[in-house]
GUTIKOL-169409 format. One record per residue: residue in three letters; chain; x, y, z of N, C-alpha, C in turn. Coordinates in pm, whole numbers. Example, Ala and Ser with C-alpha at 12.3 -4.5 7.8 and 13.67 -1.06 7.14 Angstrom:
tortor rest ALA; kette A; n.X 1319; n.Y -569; n.Z 780; ca.X 1230; ca.Y -450; ca.Z 780; c.X 1320; c.Y -330; c.Z 780
tortor rest SER; kette A; n.X 1285; n.Y -225; n.Z 708; ca.X 1367; ca.Y -106; ca.Z 714; c.X 1290; c.Y 3; c.Z 787
END
This chain:
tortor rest UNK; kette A; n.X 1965; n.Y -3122; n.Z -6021; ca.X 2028; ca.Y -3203; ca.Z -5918; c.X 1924; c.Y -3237; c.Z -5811
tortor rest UNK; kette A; n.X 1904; n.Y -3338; n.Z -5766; ca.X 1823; ca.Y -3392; ca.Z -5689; c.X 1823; c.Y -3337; c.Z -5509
tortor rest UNK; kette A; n.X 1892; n.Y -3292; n.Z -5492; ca.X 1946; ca.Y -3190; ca.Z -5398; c.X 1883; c.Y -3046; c.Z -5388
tortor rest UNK; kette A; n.X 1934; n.Y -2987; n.Z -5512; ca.X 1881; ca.Y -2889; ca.Z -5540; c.X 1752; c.Y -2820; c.Z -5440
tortor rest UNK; kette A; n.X 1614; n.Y -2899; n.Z -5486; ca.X 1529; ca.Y -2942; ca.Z -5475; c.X 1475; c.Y -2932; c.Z -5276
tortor rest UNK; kette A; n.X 1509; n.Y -3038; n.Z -5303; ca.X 1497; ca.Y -3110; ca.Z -5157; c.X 1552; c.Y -3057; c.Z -5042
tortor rest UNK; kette A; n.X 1699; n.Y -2994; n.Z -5036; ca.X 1721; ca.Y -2890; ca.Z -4979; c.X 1759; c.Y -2747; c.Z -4940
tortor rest UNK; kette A; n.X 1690; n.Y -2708; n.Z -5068; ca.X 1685; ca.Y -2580; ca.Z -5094; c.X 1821; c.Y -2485; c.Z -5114
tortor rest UNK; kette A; n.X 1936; n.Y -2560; n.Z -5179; ca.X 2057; ca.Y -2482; ca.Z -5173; c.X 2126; c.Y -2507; c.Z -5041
tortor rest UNK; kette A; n.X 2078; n.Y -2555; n.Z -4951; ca.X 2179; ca.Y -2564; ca.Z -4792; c.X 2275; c.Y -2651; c.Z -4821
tortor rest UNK; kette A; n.X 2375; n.Y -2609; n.Z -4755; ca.X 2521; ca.Y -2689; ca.Z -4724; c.X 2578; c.Y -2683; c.Z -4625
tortor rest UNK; kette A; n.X 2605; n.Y -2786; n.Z -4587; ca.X 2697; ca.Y -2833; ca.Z -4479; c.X 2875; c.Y -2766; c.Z -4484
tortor rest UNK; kette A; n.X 2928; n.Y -2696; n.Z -4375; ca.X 3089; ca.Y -2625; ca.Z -4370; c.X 3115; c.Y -2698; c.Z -4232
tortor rest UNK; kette A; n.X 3225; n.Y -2789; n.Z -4302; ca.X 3300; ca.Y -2876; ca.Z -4240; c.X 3407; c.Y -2785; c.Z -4145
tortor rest UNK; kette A; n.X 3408; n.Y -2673; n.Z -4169; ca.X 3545; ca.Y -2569; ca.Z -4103; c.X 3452; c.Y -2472; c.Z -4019
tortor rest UNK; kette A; n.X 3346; n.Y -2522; n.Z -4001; ca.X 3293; ca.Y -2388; ca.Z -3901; c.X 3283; c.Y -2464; c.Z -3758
tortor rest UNK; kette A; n.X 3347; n.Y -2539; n.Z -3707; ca.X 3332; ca.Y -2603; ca.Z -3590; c.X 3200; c.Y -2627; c.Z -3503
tortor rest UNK; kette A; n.X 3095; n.Y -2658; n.Z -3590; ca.X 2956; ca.Y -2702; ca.Z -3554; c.X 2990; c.Y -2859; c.Z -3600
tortor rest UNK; kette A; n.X 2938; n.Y -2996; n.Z -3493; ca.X 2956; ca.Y -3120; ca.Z -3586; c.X 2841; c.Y -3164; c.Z -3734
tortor rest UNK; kette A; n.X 2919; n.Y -3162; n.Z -3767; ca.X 2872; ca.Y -3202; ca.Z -3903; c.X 2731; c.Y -3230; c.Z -3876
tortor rest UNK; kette A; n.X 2702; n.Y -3368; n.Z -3785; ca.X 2575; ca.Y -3416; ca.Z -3729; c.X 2500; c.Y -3331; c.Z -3741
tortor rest UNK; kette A; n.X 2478; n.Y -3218; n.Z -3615; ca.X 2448; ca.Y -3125; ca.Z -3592; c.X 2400; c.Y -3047; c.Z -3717
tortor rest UNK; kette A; n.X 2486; n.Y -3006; n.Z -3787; ca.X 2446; ca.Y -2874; ca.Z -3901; c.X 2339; c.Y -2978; c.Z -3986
tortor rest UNK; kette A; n.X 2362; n.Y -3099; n.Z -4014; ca.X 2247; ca.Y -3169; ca.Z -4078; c.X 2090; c.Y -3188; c.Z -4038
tortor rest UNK; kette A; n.X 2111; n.Y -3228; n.Z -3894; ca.X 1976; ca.Y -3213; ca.Z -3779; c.X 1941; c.Y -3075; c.Z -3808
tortor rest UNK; kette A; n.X 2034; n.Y -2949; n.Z -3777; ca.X 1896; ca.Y -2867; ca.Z -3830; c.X 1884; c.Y -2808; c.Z -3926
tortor rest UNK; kette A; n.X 1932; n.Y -2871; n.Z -4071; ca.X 1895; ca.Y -2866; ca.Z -4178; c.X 1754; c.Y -2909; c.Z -4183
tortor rest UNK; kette A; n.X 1739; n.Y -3072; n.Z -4149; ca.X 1655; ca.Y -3124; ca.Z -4160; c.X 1541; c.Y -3053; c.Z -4105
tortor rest UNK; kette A; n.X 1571; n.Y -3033; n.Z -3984; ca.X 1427; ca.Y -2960; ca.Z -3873; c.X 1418; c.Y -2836; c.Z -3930
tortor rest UNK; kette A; n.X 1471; n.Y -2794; n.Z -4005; ca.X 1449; ca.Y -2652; ca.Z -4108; c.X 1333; c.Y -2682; c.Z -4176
tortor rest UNK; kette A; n.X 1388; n.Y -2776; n.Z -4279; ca.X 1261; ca.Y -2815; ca.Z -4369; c.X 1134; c.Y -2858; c.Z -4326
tortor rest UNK; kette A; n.X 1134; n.Y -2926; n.Z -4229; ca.X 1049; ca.Y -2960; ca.Z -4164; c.X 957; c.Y -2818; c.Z -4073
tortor rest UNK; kette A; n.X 1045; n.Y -2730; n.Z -4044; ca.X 969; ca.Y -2598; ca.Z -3952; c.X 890; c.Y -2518; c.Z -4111
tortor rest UNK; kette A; n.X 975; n.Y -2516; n.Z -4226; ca.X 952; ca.Y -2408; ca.Z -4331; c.X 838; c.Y -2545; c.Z -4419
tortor rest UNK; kette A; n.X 804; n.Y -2595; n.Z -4372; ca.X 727; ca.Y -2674; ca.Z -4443; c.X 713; c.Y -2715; c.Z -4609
tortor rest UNK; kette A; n.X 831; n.Y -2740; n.Z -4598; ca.X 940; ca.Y -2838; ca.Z -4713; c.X 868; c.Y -2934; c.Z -4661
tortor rest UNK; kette A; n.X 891; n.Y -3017; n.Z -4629; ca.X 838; ca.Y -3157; ca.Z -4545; c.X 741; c.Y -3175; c.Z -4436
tortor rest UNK; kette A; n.X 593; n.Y -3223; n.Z -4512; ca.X 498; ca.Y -3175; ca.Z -4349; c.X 461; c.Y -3337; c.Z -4320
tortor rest UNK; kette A; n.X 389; n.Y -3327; n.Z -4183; ca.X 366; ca.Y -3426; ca.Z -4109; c.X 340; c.Y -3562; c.Z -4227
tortor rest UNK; kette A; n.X 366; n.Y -3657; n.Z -4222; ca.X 349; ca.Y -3781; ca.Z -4316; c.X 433; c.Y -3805; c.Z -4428
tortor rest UNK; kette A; n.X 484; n.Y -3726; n.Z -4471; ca.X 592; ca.Y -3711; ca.Z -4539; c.X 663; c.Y -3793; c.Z -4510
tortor rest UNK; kette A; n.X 762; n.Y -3866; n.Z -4652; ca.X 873; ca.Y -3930; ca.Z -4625; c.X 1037; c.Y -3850; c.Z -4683
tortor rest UNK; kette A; n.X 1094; n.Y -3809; n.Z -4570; ca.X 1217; ca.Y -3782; ca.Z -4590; c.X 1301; c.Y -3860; c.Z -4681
tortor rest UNK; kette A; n.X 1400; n.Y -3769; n.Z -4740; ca.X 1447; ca.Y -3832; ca.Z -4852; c.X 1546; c.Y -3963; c.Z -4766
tortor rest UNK; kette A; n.X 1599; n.Y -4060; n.Z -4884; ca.X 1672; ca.Y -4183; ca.Z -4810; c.X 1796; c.Y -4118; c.Z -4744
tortor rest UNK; kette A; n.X 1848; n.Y -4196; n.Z -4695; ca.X 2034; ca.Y -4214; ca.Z -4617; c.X 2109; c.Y -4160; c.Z -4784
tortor rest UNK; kette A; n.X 2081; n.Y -4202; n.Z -4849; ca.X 2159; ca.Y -4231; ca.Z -4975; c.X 2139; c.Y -4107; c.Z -5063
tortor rest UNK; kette A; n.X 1991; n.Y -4093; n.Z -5063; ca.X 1994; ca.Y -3949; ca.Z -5094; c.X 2017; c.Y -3847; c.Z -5081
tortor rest UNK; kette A; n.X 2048; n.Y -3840; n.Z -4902; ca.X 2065; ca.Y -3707; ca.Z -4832; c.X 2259; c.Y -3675; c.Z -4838
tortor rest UNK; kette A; n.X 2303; n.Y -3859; n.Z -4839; ca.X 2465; ca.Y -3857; ca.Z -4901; c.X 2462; c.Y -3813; c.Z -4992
tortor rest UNK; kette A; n.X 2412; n.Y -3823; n.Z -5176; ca.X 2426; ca.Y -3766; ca.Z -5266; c.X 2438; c.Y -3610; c.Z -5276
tortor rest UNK; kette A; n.X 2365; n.Y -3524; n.Z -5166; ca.X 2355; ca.Y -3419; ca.Z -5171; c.X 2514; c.Y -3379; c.Z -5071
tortor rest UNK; kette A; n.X 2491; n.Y -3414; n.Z -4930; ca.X 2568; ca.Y -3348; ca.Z -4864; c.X 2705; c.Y -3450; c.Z -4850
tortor rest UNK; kette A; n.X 2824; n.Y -3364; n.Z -4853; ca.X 2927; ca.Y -3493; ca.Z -4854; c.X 2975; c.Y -3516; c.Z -4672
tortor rest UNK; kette A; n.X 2876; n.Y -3602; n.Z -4667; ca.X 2869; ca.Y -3668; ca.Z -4507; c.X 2880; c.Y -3843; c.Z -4516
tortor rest UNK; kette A; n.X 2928; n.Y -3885; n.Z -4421; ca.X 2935; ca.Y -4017; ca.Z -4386; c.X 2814; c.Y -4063; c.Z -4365
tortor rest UNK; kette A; n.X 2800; n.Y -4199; n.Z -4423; ca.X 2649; ca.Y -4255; ca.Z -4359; c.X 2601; c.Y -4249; c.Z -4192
tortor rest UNK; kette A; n.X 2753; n.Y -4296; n.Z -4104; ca.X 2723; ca.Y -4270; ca.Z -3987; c.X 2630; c.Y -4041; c.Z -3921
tortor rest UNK; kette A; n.X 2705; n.Y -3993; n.Z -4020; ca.X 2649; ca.Y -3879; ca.Z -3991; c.X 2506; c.Y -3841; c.Z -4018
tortor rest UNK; kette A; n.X 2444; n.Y -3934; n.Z -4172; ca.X 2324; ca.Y -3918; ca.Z -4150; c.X 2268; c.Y -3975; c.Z -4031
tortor rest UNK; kette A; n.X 2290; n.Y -4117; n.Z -4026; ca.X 2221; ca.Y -4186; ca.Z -3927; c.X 2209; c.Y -4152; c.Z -3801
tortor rest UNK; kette A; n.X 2337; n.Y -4023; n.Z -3734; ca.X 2300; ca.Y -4026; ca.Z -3614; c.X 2217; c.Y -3857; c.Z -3597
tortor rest UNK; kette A; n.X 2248; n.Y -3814; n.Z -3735; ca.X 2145; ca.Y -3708; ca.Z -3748; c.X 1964; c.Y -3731; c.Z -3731
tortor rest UNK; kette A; n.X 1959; n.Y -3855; n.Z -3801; ca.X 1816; ca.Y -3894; ca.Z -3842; c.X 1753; c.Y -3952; c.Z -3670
tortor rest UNK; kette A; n.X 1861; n.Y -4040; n.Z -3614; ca.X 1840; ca.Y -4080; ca.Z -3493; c.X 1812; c.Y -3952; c.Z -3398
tortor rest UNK; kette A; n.X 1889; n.Y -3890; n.Z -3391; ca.X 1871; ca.Y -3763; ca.Z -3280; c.X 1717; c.Y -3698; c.Z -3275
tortor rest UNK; kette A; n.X 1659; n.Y -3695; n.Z -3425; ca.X 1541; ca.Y -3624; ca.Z -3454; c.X 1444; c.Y -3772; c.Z -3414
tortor rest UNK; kette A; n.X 1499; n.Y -3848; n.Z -3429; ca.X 1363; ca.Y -3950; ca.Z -3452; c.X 1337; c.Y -3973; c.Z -3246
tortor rest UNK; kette A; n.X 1474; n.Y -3960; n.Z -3158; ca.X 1447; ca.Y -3933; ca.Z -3030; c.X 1359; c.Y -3820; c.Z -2961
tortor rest UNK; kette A; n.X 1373; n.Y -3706; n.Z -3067; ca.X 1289; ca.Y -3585; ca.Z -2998; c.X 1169; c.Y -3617; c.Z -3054
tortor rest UNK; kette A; n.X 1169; n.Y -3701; n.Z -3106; ca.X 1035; ca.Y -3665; ca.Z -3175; c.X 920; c.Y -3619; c.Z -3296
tortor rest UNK; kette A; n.X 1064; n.Y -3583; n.Z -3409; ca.X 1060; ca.Y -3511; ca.Z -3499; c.X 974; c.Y -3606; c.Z -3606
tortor rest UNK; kette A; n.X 1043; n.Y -3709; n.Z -3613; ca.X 1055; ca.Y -3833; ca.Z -3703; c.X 1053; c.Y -3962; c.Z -3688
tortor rest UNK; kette A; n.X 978; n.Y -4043; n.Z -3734; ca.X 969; ca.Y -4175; ca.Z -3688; c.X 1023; c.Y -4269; c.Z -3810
tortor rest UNK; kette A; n.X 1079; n.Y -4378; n.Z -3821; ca.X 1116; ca.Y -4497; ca.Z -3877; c.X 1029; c.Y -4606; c.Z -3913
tortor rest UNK; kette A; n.X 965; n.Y -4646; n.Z -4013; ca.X 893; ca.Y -4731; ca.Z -4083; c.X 1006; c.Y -4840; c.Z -4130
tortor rest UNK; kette A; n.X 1017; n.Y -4933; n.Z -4079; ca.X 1088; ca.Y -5028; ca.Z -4142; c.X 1068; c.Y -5110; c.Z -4265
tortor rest UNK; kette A; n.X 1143; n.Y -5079; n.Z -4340; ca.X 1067; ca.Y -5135; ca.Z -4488; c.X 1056; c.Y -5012; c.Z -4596
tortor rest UNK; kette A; n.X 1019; n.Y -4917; n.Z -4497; ca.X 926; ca.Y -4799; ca.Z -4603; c.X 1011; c.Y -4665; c.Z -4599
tortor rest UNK; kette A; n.X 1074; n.Y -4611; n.Z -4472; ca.X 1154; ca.Y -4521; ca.Z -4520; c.X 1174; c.Y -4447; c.Z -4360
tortor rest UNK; kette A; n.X 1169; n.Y -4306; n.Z -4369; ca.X 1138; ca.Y -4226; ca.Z -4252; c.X 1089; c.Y -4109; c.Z -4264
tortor rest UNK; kette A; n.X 943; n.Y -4066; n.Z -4158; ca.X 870; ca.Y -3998; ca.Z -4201; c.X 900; c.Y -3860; c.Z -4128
tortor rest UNK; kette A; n.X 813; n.Y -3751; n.Z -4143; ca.X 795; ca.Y -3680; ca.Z -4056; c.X 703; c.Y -3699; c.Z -3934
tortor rest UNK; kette A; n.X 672; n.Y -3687; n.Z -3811; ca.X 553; ca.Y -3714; ca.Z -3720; c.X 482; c.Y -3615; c.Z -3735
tortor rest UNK; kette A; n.X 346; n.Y -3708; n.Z -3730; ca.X 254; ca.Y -3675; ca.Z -3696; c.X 246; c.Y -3578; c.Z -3568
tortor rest UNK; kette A; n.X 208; n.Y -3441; n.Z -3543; ca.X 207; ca.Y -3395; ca.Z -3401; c.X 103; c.Y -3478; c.Z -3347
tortor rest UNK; kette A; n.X 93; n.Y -3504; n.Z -3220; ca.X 4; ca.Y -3589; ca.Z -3136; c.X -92; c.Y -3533; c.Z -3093
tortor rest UNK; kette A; n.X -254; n.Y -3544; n.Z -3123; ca.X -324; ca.Y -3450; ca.Z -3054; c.X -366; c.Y -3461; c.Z -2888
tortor rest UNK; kette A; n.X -375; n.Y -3325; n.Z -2828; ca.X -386; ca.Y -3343; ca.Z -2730; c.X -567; c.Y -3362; c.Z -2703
tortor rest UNK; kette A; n.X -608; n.Y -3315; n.Z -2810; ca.X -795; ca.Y -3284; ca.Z -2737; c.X -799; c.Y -3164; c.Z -2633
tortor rest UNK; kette A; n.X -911; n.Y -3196; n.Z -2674; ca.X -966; ca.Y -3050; ca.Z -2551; c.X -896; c.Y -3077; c.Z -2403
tortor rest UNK; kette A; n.X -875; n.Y -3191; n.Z -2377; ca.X -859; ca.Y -3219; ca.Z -2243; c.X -735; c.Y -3170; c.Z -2240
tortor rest UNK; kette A; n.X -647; n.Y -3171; n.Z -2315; ca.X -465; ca.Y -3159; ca.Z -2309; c.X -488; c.Y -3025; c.Z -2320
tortor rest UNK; kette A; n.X -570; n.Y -2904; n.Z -2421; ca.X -549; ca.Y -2811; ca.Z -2398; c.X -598; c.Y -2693; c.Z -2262
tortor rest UNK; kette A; n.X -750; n.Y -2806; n.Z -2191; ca.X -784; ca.Y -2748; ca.Z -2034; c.X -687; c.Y -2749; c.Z -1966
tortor rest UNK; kette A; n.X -585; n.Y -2868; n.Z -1950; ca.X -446; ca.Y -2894; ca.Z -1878; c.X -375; c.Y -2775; c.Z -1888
tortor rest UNK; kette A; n.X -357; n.Y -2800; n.Z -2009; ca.X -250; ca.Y -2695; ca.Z -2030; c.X -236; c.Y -2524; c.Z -1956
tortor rest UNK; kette A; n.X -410; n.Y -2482; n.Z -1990; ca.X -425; ca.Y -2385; ca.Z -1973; c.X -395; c.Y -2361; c.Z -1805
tortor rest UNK; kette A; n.X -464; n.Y -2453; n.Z -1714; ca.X -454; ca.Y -2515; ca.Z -1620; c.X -312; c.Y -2471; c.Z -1520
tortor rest UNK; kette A; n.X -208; n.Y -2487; n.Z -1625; ca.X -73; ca.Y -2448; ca.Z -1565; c.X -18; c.Y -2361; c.Z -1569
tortor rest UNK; kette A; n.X -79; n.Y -2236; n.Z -1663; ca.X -54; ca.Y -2146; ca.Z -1686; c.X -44; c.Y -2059; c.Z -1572
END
């Protein structure tokens, strides 16, 4: 099963009063932390992630949206949706940083 795979046995429980949305977002940011899916990567489609979990398209989409606001994930139009790239800071972002410590 194409599922299987891709998300490692996880499922979504419609009766545990978490929104659906939600339990999908951090499905996703799971795979993404356990490095199932690393930076450049393209996440599986809308269609695929329906085949697996029985969610509404609106639930992927506002799952995929939520992550693609923090930051997680960006949107290629045409091509799919990826994981991000972390942004480097350089030496300078990490003098800052230290800086505030």
């Amino acid at each position: 099963m194409i599922g299987e795979k891709k998300f490692n046995g996880q499922s979504i429980d419609p009766g545990n009063g978490v929104p659906l949305y939600v339990q999908l977002k951090n499905i996703l940011r799971e795979q993404i932390r356990t490095g199932v899916w690393k930076p450049g990567d393209r996440i599986p489609s809308e269609a695929e992630i329906r085949e697996y979990f029985p969610v509404s398209r609106a639930t992927v989409r506002q799952s995929i949206a939520e992550l693609e606001q923090e930051g997680v994930l960006v949107r290629q139009q045409g091509r799919g949706t990826f994981v991000r790239k972390p942004k480097s800071n350089g030496i300078y972002g990490i003098s800052t940083a230290l800086r505030r410590i």
